[in-house]
N, C-alpha and C positions, 0 to 999 in steps of 0.2 A: 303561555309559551313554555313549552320543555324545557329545563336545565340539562336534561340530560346530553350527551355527547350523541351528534347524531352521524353514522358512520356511513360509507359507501356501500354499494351490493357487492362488491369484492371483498372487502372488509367481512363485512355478513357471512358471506362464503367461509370463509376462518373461522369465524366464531360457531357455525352449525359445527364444521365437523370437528371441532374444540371440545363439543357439546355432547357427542356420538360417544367420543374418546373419552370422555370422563364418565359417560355411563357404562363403559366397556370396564375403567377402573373400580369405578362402585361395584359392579359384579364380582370383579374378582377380588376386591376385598371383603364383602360379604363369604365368599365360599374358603376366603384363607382363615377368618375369622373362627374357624369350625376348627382348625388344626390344633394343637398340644402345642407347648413354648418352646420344645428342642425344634420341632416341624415350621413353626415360625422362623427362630431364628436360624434355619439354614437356609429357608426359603423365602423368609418378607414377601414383600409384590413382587419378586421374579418369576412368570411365571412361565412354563415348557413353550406356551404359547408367543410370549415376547421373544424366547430366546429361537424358537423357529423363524417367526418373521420377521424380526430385525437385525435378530445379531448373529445369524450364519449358524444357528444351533448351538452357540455357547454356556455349554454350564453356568459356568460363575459368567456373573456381572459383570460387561463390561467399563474399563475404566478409562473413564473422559479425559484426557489432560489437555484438550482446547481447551484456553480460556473463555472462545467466544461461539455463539450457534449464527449461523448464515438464515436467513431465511430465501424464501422464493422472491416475494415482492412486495412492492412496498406495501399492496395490504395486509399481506400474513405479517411484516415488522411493525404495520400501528398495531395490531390485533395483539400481539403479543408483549408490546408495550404497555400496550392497556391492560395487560393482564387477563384479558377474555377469553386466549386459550390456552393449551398446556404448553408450559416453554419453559427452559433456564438462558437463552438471552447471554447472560456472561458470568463467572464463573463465581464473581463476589456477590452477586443476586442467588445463583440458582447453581446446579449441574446435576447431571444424572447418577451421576455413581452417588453423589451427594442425598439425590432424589432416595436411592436403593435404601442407604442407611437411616435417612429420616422414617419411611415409611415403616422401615425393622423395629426403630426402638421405640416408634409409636404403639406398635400392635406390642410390643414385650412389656411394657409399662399398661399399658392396657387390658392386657390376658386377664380373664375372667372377673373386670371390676363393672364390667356392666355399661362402661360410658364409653362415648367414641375420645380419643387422644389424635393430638397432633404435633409431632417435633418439625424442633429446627435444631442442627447440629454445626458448633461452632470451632472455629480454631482450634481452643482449648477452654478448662474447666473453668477456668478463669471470665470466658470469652460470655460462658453461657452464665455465669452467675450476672454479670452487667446486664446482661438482654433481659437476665428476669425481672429486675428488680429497678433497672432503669426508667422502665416506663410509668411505672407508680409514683416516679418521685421529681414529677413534675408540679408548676404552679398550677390550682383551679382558680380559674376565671371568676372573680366574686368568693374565692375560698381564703383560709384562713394565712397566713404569711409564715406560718411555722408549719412543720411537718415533721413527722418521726417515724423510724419503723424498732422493732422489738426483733432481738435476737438473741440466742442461744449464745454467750459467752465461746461456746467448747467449738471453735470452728477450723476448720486449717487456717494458719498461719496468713495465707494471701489472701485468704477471704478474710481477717480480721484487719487488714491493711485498705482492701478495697473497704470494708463498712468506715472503719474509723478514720482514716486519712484520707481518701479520695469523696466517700459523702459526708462523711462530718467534719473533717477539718476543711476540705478544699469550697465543698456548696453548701454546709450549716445545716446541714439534714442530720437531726440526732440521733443516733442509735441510743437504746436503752435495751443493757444486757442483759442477759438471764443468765445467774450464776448457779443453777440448778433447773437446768428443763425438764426433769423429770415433776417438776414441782408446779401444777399448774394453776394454783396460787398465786403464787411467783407473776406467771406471762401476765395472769389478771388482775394487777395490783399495777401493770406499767402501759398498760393500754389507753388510750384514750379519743376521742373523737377526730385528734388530729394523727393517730395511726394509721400506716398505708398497709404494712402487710406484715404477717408473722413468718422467721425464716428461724430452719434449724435444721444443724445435717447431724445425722442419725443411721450409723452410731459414728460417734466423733474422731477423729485423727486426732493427737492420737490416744485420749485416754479412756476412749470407751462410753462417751454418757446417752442419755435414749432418753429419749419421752412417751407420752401415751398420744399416740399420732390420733386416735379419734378425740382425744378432746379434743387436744390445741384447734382439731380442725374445725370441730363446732362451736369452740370459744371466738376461733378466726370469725368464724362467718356469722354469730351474731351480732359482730360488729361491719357487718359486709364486707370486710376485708379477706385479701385469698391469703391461705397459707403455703408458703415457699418451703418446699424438703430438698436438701441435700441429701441425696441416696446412693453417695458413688461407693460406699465400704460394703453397701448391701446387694447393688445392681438386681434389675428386677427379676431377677434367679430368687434372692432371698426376701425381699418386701417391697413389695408396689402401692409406694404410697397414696397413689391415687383410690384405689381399694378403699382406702379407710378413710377418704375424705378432703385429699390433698389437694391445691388445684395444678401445683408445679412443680416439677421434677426436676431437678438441674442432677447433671455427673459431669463427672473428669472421666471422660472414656477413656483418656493417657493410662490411666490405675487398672483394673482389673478388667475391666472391658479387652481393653487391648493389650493384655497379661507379656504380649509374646515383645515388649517394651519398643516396639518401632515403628508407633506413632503418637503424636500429641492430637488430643481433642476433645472436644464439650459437644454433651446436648441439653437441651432446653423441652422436656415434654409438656403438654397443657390435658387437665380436660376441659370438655363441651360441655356446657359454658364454664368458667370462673365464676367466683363472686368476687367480685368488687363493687365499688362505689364510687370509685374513679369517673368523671364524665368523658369519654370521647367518642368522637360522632364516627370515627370510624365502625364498622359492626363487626368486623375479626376480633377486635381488640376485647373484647365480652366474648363471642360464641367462637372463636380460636383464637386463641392468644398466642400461640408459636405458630402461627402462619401470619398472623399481624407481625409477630415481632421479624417474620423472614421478609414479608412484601416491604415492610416499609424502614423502625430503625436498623436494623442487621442491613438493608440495602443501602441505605445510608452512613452509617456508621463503617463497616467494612471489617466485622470480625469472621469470615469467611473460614469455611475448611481449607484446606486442600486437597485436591478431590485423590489423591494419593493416599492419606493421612484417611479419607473416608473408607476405602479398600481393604486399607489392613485393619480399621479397626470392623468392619463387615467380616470379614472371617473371621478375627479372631472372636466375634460373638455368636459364631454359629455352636459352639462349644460351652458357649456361656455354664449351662447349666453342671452340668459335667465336672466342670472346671470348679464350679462355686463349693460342690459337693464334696470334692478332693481337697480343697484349699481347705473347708470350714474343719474337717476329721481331720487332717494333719495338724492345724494349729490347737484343734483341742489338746491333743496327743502332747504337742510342745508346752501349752498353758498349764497341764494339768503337771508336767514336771518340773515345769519352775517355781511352781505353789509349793512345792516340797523342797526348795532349794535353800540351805543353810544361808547361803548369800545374796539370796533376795527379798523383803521387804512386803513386796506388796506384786501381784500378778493384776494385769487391767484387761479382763477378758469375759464378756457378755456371756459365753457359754460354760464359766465354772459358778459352780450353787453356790458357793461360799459371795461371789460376787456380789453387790447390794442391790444392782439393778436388772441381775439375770432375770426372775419373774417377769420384770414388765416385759420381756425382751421378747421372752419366750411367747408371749403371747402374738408375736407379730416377725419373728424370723421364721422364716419354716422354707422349705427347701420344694420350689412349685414341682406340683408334678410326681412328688412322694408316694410312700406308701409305709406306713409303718407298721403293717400286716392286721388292723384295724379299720380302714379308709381314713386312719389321720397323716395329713404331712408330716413329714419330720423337721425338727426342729437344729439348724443350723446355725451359723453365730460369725460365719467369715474367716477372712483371711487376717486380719489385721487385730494385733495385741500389743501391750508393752507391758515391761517387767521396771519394775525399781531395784537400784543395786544398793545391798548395806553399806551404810560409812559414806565418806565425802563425795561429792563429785567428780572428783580424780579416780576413784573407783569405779565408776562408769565406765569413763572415759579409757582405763585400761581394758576392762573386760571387750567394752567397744574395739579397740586396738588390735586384740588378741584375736578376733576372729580371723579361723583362715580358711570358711567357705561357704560363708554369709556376706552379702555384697556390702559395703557401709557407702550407702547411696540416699536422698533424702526421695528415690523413690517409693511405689508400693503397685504392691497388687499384680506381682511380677512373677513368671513360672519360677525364675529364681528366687529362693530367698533371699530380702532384705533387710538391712537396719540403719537407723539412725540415732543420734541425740538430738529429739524438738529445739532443746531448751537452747543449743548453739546449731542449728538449722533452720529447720520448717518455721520456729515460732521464735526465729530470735528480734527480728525486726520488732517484735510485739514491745521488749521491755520486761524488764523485772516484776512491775506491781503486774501487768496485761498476763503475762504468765503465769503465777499465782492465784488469780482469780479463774486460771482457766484450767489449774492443777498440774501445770507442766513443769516441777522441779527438774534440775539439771543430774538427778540422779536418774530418771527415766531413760531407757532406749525403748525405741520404738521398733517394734520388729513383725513385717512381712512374712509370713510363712510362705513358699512357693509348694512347688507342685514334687520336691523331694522325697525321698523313704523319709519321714516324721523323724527317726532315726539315726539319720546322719547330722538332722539338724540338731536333734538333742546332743549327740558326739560334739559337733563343733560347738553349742554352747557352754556345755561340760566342760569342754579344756577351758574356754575361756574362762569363765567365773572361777574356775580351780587355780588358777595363777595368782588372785588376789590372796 
């Protein structure tokens, strides 16, 4: 006798032309698949075709704000309960404008690495690091009673609050830091049979550190574990970590994704398959991991967009690259004048030579879609640096003060220029010794370069620092 669910001819009826519809989807993702990254990301799966027959000929996507979808009857609502055909149902499971933006940042993390991707896009960046990393750090059945994952020291602020206080101190899941992920020595010296996954964002908030993303990622996976990248400084304009091996992509879309600052949110990319060694009988959970993690904990759990917040960050990605290119030359222009600056110390910027970990960097930022009048991309470094200021940390703190056209926000990735001090912001929660190990002295600001003449921001830094 069948386990399986056995359904009505009504039912049936649903699921066939569920089945039509999703083969009508695979066509046109195969033929969007062919586009360049700027062609993608104004287009995703929108295609002339949907917007003639469904949405009245609308351009831009339209934006769902039901919470809930109606269906016909009760067979099309078991049919789509069960998940058998295409549906979003309600709006903490699924929505369509939500649907537009998942499908966008799958194919831009995906551009030319060869594998199919799949997101799921959360609340916020915060929302999407739990969904990644949650599912690995459950009990095995007959497994061992300890569990640990490895990570990169250098992380934001709230990502070192979720690893240490909510898995380590709250459920006894240990983190073991890496205080130099460049160093892949280091990762393989703190690994061990009872590790779930390797995680590490690249390049770091805010002091710049990088790895060599194809080890770690083959160090990861001789241990069949997947490895976790935070890419939100880089968004996949500048490196797509999946490319070199990654199996998951988490960002803060809030940061340069959605540059134009008016919305908060996360995604969560995967490729087909992961590696792990985690057991579950689910089959998403291996051969798509962010569509397991949207059908079932994100459905439960309730870290949901708003399908608002999925809109603005849709357009402001159609620009992505554009934007990354503009951002990355302005803040050289800025990094290269505060290296020469009597009153600073030390400049934390991946794209100045003098830096100790530019080489690795350079071999893995590059600006998709380039041309360096060779067939080589060019090599780009972001929007995000920080300078150290001479003398005590009241001297920070002044220069901080002083600005009068730099935002002091513990934003980033903003068309405006931003800055902060970590050390009493982003990472103050962290502690004195947390800090230190992760190189966040209170002489640091952290500074955003926006989409400015490079010019005006070097003026307003100039008065500033010239006060002390």
């Amino acid at each position: 006798m069948s386990d399986k669910p056995q359904f009505s001819p009504g039912v049936m009826k649903y699921i066939e032309e569920g089945k039509k519809c999703l083969v009508e989807r695979e066509a046109l993702l195969e033929r969007v698949k062919k586009y360049k990254f700027d062609t993608l990301a104004v287009h995703g799966l929108y295609s002339v075709e949907e917007a003639l027959n469904l949405n009245q000929g609308a351009l831009i996507e339209p934006l769902y704000l039901s919470a809930s979808q109606a269906y016909r009857d009760a067979d099309e609502l078991e049919a789509a309960l069960a998940y058998l055909i295409p549906t979003w149902c309600y709006t903490r499971i699924a929505n369509p404008t939500t649907y537009y933006l998942e499908w966008t940042m799958a194919l831009l993390e995906g551009y030319r690495t060869g594998v199919d991707t799949s997101c799921v896009v959360t609340a916020s960046g915060m929302g999407a690091i739990m969904s990644a990393v949650d599912p690995f750090l459950v009990k095995q059945k007959d497994g061992p009673e300890t569990m640990n994952f490895v990570s990169g020291v250098q992380v934001y602020g709230g990502t070192f609050q979720q690893f240490a206080i909510r898995k380590m101190a709250e459920r006894g899941v240990e983190v073991r830091w890496i205080l130099n992920p460049e160093d892949v020595e280091e990762w393989r010296s703190k690994i061990d049979e009872n590790t779930r996954f390797l995680y590490v964002e690249a390049p770091s908030n805010p002091q710049q550190s990088f790895c060599d993303v194809e080890a770690l990622a083959e160090l990861a996976h001789s241990w069949e574990i997947p490895f976790i990248f935070d890419a939100t400084c880089a968004t996949p304009a500048l490196l797509r970590p999946i490319a070199h091996g990654a199996d998951i992509v988490v960002h803060s879309m809030t940061k340069t994704i959605t540059s134009s600052g008016v919305a908060v949110g996360g995604a969560l990319i995967s490729r087909k398959p992961i590696v792990t060694k985690i057991k579950n009988d689910h089959p998403l959970f291996k051969d798509s991991f962010a569509e397991y993690v949207k059908f079932l904990p994100y459905r439960d759990n309730g870290p949901a967009s708003a399908p608002v917040n999925a809109m603005f960050a849709l357009n402001d990605l159609r620009t992505l690259r554009s934007r990354m290119d503009m951002f990355s030359r302005n803040t050289q222009k800025v990094a290269e004048y505060l290296e020469t600056h009597p009153r600073v110390y030390q400049v934390d910027y991946l794209g100045l030579p003098s830096f100790p970990l530019h080489q690795l960097a350079k071999r893995y930022l590059k600006l998709v879609d380039s041309d360096d009048g060779a067939g080589n991309e060019v090599n780009r470094y972001g929007h995000l640096m920080s300078f150290r200021v001479e003398g005590p940390p009241e001297n920070a703190r002044r220069v901080f003060d002083n600005f009068r056209m730099i935002y002091r926000a513990t934003d980033l990735g903003r068309i405006k220029s931003v800055a902060t001090i970590p050390a009493i912001s982003t990472h103050q929660q962290q502690g004195v010794d947390a800090r230190e190990k992760a190189d966040v002295p209170p002489q640091l600001i952290r500074l955003c370069v926006g989409g400015e003449n490079p010019d005006d921001v070097i003026a307003d830094l100039d008065q500033a620092l010239n006060m002390l």
